[in-house]
Short mmCIF file of the C-alpha atoms (twelve columns), coordinates in Angstrom:
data_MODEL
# 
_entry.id   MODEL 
# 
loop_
_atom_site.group_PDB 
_atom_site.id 
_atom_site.type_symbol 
_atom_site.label_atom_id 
_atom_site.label_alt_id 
_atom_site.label_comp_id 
_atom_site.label_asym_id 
_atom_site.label_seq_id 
_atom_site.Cartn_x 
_atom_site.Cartn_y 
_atom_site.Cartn_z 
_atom_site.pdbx_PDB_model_num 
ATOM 1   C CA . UNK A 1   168.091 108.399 32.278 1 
ATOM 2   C CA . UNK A 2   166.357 105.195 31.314 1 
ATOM 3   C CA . UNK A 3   167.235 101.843 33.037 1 
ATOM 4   C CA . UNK A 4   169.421 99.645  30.682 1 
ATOM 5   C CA . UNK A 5   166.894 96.634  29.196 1 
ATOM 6   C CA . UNK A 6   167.543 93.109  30.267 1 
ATOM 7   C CA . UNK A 7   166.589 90.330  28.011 1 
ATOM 8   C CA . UNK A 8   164.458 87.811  29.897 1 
ATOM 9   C CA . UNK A 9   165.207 83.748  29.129 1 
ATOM 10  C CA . UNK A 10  162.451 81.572  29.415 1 
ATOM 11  C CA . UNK A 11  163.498 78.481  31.942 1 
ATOM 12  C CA . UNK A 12  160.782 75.989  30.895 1 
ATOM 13  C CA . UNK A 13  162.491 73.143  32.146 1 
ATOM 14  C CA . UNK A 14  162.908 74.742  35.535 1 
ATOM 15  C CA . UNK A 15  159.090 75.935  35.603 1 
ATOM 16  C CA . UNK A 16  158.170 71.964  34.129 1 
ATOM 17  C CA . UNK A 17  159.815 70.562  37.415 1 
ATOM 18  C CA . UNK A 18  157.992 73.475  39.622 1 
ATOM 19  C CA . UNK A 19  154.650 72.881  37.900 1 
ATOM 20  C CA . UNK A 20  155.194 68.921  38.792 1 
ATOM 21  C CA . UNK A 21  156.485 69.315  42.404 1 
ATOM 22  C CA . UNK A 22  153.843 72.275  42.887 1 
ATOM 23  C CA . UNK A 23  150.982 69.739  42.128 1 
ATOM 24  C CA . UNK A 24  151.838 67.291  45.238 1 
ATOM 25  C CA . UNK A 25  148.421 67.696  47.696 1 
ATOM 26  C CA . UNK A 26  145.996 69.322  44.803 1 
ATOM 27  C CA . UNK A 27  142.995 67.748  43.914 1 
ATOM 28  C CA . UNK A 28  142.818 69.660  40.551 1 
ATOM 29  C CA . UNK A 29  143.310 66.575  38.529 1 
ATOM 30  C CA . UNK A 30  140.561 64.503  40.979 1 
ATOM 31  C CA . UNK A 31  137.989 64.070  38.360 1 
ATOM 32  C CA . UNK A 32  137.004 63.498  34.783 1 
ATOM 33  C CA . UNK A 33  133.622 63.057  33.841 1 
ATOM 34  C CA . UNK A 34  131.553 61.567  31.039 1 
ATOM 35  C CA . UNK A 35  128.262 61.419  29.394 1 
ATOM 36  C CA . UNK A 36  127.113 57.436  29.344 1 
ATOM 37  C CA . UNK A 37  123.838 57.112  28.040 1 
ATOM 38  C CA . UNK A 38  121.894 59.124  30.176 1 
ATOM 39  C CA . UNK A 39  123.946 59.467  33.374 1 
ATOM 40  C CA . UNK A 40  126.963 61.328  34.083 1 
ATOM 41  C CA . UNK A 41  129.831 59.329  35.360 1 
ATOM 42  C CA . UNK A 42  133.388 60.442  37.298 1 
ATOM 43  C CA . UNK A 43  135.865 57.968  35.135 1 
ATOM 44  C CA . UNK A 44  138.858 58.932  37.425 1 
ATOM 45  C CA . UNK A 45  136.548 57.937  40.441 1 
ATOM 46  C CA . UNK A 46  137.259 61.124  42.360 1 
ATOM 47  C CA . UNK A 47  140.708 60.320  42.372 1 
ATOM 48  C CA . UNK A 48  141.090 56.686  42.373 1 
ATOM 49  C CA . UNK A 49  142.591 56.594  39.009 1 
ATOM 50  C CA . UNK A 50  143.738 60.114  38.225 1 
ATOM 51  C CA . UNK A 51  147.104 59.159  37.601 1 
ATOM 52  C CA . UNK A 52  147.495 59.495  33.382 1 
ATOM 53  C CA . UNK A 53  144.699 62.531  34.151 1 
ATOM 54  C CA . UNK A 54  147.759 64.264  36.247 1 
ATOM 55  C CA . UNK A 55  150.987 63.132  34.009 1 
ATOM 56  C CA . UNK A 56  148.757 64.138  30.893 1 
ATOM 57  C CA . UNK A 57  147.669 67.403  31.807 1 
ATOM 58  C CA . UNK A 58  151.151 68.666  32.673 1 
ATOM 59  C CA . UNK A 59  152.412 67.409  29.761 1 
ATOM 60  C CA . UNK A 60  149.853 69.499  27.963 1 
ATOM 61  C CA . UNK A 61  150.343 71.895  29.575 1 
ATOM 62  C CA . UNK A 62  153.868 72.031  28.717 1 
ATOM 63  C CA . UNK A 63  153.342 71.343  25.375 1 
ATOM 64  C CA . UNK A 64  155.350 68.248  25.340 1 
ATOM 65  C CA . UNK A 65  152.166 65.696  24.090 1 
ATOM 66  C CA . UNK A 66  149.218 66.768  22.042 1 
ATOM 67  C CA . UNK A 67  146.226 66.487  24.204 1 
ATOM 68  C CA . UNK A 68  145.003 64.905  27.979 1 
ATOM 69  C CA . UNK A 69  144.495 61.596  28.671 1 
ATOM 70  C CA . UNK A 70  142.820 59.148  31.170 1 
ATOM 71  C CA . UNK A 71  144.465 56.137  30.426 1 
ATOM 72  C CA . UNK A 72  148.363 54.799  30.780 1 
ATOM 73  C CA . UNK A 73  147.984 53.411  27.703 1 
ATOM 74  C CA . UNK A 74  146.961 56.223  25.812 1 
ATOM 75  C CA . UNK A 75  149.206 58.851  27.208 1 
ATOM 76  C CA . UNK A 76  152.118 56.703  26.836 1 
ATOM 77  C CA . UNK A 77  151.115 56.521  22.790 1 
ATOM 78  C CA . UNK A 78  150.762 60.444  22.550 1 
ATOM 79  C CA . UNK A 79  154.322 60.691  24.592 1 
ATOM 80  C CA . UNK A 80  155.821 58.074  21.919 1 
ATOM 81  C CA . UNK A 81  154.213 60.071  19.113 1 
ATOM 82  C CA . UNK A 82  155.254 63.522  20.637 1 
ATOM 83  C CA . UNK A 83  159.334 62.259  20.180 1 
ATOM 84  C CA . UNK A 84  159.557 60.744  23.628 1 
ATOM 85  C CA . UNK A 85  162.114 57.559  23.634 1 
ATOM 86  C CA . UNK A 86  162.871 55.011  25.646 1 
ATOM 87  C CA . UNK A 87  165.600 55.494  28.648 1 
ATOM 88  C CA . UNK A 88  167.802 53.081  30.446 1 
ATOM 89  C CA . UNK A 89  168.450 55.518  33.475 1 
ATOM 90  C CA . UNK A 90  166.219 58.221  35.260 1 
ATOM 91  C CA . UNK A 91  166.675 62.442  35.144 1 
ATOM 92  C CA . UNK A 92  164.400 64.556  36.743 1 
ATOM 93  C CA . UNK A 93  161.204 65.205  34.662 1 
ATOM 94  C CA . UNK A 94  161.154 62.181  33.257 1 
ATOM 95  C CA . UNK A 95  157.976 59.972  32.811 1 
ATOM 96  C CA . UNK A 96  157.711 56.816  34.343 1 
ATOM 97  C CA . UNK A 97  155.464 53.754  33.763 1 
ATOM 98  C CA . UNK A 98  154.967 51.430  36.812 1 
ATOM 99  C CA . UNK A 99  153.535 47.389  36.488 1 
ATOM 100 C CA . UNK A 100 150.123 46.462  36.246 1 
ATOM 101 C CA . UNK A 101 148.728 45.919  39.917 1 
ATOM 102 C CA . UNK A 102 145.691 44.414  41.615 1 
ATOM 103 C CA . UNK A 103 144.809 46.568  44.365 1 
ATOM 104 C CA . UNK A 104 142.445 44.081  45.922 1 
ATOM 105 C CA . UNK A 105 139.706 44.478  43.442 1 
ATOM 106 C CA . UNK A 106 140.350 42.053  40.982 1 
ATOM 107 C CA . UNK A 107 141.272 45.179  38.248 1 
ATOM 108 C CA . UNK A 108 144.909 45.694  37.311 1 
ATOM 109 C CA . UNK A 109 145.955 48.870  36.750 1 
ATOM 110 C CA . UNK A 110 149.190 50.456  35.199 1 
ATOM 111 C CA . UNK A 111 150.347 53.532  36.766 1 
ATOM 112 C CA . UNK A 112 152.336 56.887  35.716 1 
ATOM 113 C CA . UNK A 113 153.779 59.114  36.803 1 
ATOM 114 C CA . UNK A 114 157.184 61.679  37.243 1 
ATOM 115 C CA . UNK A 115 160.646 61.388  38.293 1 
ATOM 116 C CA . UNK A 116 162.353 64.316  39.969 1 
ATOM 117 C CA . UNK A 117 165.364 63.297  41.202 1 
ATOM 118 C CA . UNK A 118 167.310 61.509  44.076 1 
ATOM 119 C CA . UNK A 119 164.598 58.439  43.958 1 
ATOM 120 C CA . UNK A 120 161.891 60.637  44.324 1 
ATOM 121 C CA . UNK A 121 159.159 60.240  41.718 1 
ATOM 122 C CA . UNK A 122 155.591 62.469  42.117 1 
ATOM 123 C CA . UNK A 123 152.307 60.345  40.919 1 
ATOM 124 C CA . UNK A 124 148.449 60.422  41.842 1 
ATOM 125 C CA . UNK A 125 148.095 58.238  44.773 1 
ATOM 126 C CA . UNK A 126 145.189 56.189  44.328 1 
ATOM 127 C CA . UNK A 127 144.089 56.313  47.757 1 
ATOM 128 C CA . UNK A 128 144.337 60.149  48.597 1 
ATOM 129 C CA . UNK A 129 143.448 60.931  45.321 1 
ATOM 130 C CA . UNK A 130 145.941 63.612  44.428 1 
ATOM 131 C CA . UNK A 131 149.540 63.701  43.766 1 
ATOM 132 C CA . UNK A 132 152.058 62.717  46.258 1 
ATOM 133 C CA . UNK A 133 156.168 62.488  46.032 1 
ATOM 134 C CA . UNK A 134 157.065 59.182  46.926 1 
ATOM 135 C CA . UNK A 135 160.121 56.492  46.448 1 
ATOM 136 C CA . UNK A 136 160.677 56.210  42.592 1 
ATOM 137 C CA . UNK A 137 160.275 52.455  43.258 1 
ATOM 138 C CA . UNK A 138 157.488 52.484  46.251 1 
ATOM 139 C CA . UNK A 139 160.648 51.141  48.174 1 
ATOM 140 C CA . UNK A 140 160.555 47.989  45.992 1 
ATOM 141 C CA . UNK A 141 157.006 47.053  45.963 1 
ATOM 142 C CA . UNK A 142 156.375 48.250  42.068 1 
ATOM 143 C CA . UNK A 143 158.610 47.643  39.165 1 
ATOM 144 C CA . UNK A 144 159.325 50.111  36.570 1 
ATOM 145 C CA . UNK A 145 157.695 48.844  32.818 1 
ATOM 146 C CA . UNK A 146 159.312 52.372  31.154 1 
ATOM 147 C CA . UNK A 147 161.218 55.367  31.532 1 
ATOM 148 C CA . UNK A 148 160.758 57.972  28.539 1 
ATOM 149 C CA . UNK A 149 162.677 60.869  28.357 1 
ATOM 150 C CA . UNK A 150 162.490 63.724  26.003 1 
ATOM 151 C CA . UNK A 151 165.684 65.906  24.764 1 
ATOM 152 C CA . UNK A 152 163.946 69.139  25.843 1 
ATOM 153 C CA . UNK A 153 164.216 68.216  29.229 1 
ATOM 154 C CA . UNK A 154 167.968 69.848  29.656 1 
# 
């Protein structure tokens, strides 16, 4: 007798919140380097600034953008290009785009990152240099500049 075949559903939204909340302590997304001139040079500075490097890279993965970035900037482009819109409100596996911010070193940096629910959000933190869950808002000390949400996320 053979066993009765079950059809098997794909949950990509649930393994798209797994993949993000599996990624807090890994360094995977540490470094990015590039050829300038003659020397070889870390442009995430081993962690420092690996935030769009992170958010990017699961996106890819995911298929929801076309290709990694290292730059806010540039990943929020590809997510606007990629049917991403605006959102008042955020849902879990949403991306969000914190204020510029001097950290002391006279640079100000944007910073991204995900939402997963009840005021958690997971981003690269700058000082660790990996991904860490934290307060959506960093407990008031960074305002949100964007929320984008994508209809695939339900």
């Amino acid at each position: 007798m053979h066993a009765k075949k079950q059809k098997i559903t794909p949950l990509f939204f649930a393994t798209y919140l797994a993949l993000i909340k599996n990624s807090v302590g890994i360094k995977t997304f540490r470094n990015f380097y590039v050829q300038k001139g003659a020397q070889r040079t870390d442009i995430t500075k081993n962690g420092n600034l690996s935030c769009a490097f992170f958010v990017s890279s699961i996106l890819v993965l995911c298929k929801f953008i076309k290709s990694g970035h290292v730059t806010v900037d540039s990943t929020v482009r590809d997510l606007k290009k990629s049917g991403w819109k605006l959102a008042k409100k955020p849902k879990p596996g949403d991306v969000l785009v914190w204020e510029s911010f001097d950290f002391g070193s006279g640079h100000f940096h944007k910073h991204i990152g995900f939402y997963i629910g009840k005021d958690k959000a997971i981003s690269n933190n700058f000082k660790k240099g990996y991904p860490m869950e934290h307060h959506w808002k960093f407990k008031g000390k960074r305002n949100i500049e964007l929320i984008l949400t994508n209809k695939k996320l339900a």
